[in-house]
C-alpha positions, -999 to 999 in steps of 0.1 A, spaced: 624 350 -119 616 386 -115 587 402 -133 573 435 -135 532 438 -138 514 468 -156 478 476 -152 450 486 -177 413 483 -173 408 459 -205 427 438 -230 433 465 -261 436 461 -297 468 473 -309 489 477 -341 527 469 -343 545 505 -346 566 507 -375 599 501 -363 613 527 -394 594 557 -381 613 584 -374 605 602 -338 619 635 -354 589 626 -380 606 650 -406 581 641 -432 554 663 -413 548 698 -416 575 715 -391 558 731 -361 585 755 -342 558 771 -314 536 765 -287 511 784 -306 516 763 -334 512 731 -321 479 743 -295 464 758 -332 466 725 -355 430 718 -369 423 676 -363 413 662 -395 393 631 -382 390 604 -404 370 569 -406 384 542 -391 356 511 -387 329 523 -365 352 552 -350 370 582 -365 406 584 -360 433 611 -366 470 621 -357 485 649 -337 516 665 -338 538 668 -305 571 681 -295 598 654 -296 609 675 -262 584 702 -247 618 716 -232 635 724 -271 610 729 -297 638 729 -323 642 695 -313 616 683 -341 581 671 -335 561 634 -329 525 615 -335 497 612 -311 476 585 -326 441 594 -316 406 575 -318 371 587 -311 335 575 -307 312 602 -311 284 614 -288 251 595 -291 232 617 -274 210 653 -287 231 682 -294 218 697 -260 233 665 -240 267 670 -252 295 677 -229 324 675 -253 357 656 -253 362 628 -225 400 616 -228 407 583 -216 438 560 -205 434 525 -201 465 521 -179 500 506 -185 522 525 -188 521 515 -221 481 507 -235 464 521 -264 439 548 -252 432 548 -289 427 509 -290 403 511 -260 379 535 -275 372 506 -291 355 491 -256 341 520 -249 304 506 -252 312 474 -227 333 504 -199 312 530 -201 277 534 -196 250 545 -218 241 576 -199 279 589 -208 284 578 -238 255 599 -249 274 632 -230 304 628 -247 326 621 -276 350 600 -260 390 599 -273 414 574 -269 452 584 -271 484 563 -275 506 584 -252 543 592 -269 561 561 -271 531 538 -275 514 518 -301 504 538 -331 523 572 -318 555 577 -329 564 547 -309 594 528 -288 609 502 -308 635 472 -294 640 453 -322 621 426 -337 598 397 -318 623 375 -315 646 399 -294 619 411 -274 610 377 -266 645 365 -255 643 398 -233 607 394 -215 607 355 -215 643 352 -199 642 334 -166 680 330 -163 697 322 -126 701 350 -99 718 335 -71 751 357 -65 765 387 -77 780 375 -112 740 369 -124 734 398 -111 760 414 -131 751 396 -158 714 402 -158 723 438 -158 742 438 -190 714 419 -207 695 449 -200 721 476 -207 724 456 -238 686 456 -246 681 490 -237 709 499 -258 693 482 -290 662 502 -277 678 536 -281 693 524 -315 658 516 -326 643 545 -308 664 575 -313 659 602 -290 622 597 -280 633 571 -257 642 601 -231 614 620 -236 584 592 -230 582 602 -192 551 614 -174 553 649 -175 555 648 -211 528 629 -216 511 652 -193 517 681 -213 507 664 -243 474 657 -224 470 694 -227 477 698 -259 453 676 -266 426 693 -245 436 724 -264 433 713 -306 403 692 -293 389 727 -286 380 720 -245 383 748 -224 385 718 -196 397 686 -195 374 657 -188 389 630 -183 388 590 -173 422 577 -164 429 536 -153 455 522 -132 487 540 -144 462 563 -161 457 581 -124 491 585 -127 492 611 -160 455 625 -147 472 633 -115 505 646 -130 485 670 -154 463 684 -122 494 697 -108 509 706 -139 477 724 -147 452 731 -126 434 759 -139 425 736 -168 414 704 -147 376 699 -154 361 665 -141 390 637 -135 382 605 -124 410 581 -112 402 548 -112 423 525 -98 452 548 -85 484 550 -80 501 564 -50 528 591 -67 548 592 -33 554 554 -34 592 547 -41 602 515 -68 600 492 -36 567 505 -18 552 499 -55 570 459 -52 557 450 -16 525 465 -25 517 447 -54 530 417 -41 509 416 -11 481 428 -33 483 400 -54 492 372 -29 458 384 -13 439 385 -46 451 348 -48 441 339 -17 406 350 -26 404 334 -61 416 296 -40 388 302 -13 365 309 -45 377 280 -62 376 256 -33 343 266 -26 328 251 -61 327 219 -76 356 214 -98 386 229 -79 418 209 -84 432 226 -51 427 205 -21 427 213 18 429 246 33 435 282 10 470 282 21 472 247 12 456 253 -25 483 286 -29 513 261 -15 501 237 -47 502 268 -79 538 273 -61 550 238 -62 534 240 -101 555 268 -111 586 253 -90 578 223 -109 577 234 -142 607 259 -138 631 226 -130 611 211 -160 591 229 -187 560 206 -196 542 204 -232 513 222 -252 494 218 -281 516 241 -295 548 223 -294 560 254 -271 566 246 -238 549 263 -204 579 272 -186 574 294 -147 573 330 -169 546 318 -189 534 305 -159 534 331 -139 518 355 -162 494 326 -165 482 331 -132 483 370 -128 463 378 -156 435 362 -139 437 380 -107 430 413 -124 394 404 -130 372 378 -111 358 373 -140 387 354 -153 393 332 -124 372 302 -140 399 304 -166 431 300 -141 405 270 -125 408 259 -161 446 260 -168 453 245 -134 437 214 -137 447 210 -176 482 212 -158 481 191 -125 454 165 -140 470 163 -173 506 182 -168 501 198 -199 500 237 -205 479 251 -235 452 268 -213 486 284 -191 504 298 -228 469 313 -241 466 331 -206 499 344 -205 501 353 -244 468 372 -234 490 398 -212 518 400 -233 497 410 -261 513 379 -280 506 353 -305 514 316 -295 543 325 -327 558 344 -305 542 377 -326 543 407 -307 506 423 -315 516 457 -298 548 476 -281 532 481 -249 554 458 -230 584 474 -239 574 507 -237 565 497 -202 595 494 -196 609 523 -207 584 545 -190 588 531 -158 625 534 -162 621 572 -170 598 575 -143 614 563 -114 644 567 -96 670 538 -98 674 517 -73 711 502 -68 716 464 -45 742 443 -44 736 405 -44 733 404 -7 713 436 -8 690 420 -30 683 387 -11 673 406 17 645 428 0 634 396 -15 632 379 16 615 413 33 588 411 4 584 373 6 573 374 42 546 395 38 541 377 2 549 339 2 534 327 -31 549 356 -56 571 377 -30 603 369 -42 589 364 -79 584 406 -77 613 412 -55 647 398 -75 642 427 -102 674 442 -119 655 473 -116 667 502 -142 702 504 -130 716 501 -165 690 517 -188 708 536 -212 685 567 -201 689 584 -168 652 589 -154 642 620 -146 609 619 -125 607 621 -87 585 603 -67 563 624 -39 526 634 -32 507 654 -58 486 683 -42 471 695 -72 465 727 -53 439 749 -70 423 722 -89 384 718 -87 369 682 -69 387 652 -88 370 620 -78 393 592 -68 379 554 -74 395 521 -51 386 482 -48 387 469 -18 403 439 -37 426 454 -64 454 432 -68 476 457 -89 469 492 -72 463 482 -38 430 500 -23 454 519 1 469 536 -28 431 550 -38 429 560 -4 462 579 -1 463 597 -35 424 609 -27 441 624 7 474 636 -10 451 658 -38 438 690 -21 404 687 -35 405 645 -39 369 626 -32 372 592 -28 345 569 -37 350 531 -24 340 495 -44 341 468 -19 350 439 -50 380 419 -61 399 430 -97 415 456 -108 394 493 -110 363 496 -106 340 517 -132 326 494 -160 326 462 -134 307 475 -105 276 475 -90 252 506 -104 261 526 -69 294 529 -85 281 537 -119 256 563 -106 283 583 -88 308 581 -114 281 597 -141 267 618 -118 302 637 -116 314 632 -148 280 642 -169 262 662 -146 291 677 -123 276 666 -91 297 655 -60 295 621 -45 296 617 -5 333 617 2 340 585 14 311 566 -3 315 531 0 295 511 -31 
């Protein structure tokens, strides 16, 4: 079983893309220049309690005459006095592959008060995602037989064989797709970024960016520095790390993340784990063992199998909040060997009905991110067991669960972005937020993207979950507003 993990600051609300769109979006007015597309006028609309509106983008920033795409866009406007307003704060929950236009719709229960009055905040789906001209696979059921497979991988036939499923998938993706599927990389989105800043009419970009979020804030500070306002990163990731760097080091950060929520658990009165932390871990393992040999039944009339389960359990690690839910689904499972609570958990980070609905693309165009993004990695069998085993040593419960990936080896896509530090040179002060406890983008990442940026400020939570701002204590709060709304500096190093 071998299952990739994306990050994003809260669950988002999402609509399925329409699978028909066209990403050469021909029905749109033709834009042919730079000019053109910084000079479109944003006709916002009403959409519920926020306004919404669309943005055209290249289909390729490298070949305008390549035809053009849709940036969904969301905003909540400023609530404070016409004198207390900043301007536009862009935002990205994370991903790659969450609606920064769905999340707007949190905005009141992330952001505080203080900068919601400051600033009209706006959400983006990035190219490839949600309501922008989107990635498309196929329909749910495909997806599903794609994301939910847990076939055998113990020699080098199924690895072969996993690898044609994906060529095959991937294939069906670009069918589906068309040409946008090479072009939903980073540095695109990046430039979009810009674009955005421009039409929006900022002379600087503010901006809040989660989890993979850190990733495009960072990637648009070096891209363009002279337009970086205030950035904060929240939750980073470290753009030197190579594909396996990013596999130990979520692995380790979610073993330890589990080892936390067991002593939690273990430490109240209803824990169905019993004896030592390592002892309640050793018993979620022999769970999922046990129900990948033999699937047990729901109130559904699906069955839990060990993806579901497995999902089951991560989801919970990226919040403490959640872990009286995993407390929850374990003792349904072990008391009762049944598996409803485990399906809701895991349907909750696929974005997924218990009918097996997709209710957004952004595991798929998670996928095909990453895959642009990062350099393949080619293993043989034997190759492969021995990473897995590197990883499980430092990673018992889930090691080899993240290790045995089939990587991107047979994407139909080449990637085309390179992993190494990001500088930023030139840029103003761009605040850099870790947890101590971040299960997804280990604390050590925080630290070493804050050293990699020439003018990065690191500002420290000491709590378990993943990011920071929105969860926190009001230290963290209070420096994080103080940069973004009154452009005032935190103590490098500040530890909240």
């Amino acid at each position: 079983m071998a299952l990739a993990l994306a990050g994003c600051v809260a669950p988002v609300e999402q609509t399925t893309p329409d699978p028909e769109s066209s990403p050469e979006g021909t029905a749109a007015p033709a834009l042919t220049t730079v000019e053109e597309y910084y000079g479109q006028e944003v006709a916002w609309a009403e959409c519920g309690e926020l306004e919404c509106a669309t943005v055209r983008a290249p289909l390729d920033w490298d070949d305008l005459e390549a035809g053009g795409i849709d940036l969904a866009l969301s905003r909540s406007v400023a609530t404070g006095a016409e004198e207390q307003r900043l301007g536009s704060l862009l935002i990205n929950p994370g991903g790659p592959g969450s609606s920064g236009a769905g999340f707007v719709g949190y905005a009141t229960e992330v952001f505080s008060d203080r900068l919601l009055e400051a600033y009209d905040v706006v959400g983006f789906d990035p190219r490839g995602v949600g309501d922008s001209t989107a990635v498309s696979c196929g329909d749910d059921a495909t997806v599903d037989a794609f994301l939910l497979a847990d076939p055998p991988l113990d020699n080098q036939e199924d690895l072969d064989a996993a690898r044609e499923t994906l060529r095959a998938f991937g294939e069906g993706c670009l069918q589906q797709t068309g040409p946008l599927l090479g072009t939903v990389d980073t540095v695109s989105a990046a430039r979009d970024l810009d674009l955005l800043r421009g039409v929006l009419g900022d002379e600087k970009l503010a901006y809040a960016g989660f989890s993979y979020g850190t990733f495009l804030g960072a990637t648009y500070a070096d891209l363009f520095p002279e337009n970086v306002g205030r950035l904060l990163l929240d939750g980073a990731l470290d753009p030197s790390t190579s594909n396996d760097e990013l596999v130990i080091g979520q692995a380790v950060g979610f073993e330890a993340a589990l080892t936390a929520y067991v002593e939690d658990c273990q430490a109240g009165p209803d824990c169905p784990l019993t004896g030592s932390a390592e002892n309640g871990k050793a018993q979620i393992a022999a769970l999922l063992d046990r129900i990948e040999r033999r699937p047990i039944e729901t109130a559904y009339g699906v069955e839990l199998d060990a993806v579901l389960g497995f999902y089951g359990v991560v989801v919970t690690l990226y919040n403490d909040e959640y872990w009286p839910l995993l407390t929850m689904a374990l003792t349904e499972a072990i008391t009762e060997n049944t598996g409803t609570y485990f399906v809701d958990l895991a349907n909750a980070y696929l974005d997924r009905t218990v009918d097996g609905e997709y209710q957004s693309n952004q595991m798929v165009a998670f996928n095909a991110i990453n895959c642009l993004d990062y350099p393949v990695v080619s293993r043989t069998f034997e190759e492969l067991e021995a990473f897995a085993d590197e990883v499980a040593a430092q990673a018992p419960t889930f090691g080899r669960d993240f290790a045995l990936g089939i990587g991107c080896e047979s994407w139909p896509v080449a990637p085309v972005g390179e992993r190494g530090p990001i500088a930023a040179e030139g840029a103003p002060p761009i605040l850099v937020v870790g947890t101590t406890g971040d299960p997804a983008t280990p604390y050590v990442w925080s630290e070493a993207l804050a050293e990699q940026l020439e003018s990065g400020l690191l500002v420290t939570w000491e709590g378990e979950g993943h990011t920071a701002y929105g969860r926190a204590n009001q230290c963290l709060t209070d420096a994080v507003d103080d940069y973004l709304v009154d452009g005032e500096l935190p103590a490098d190093g500040l530890v909240c």
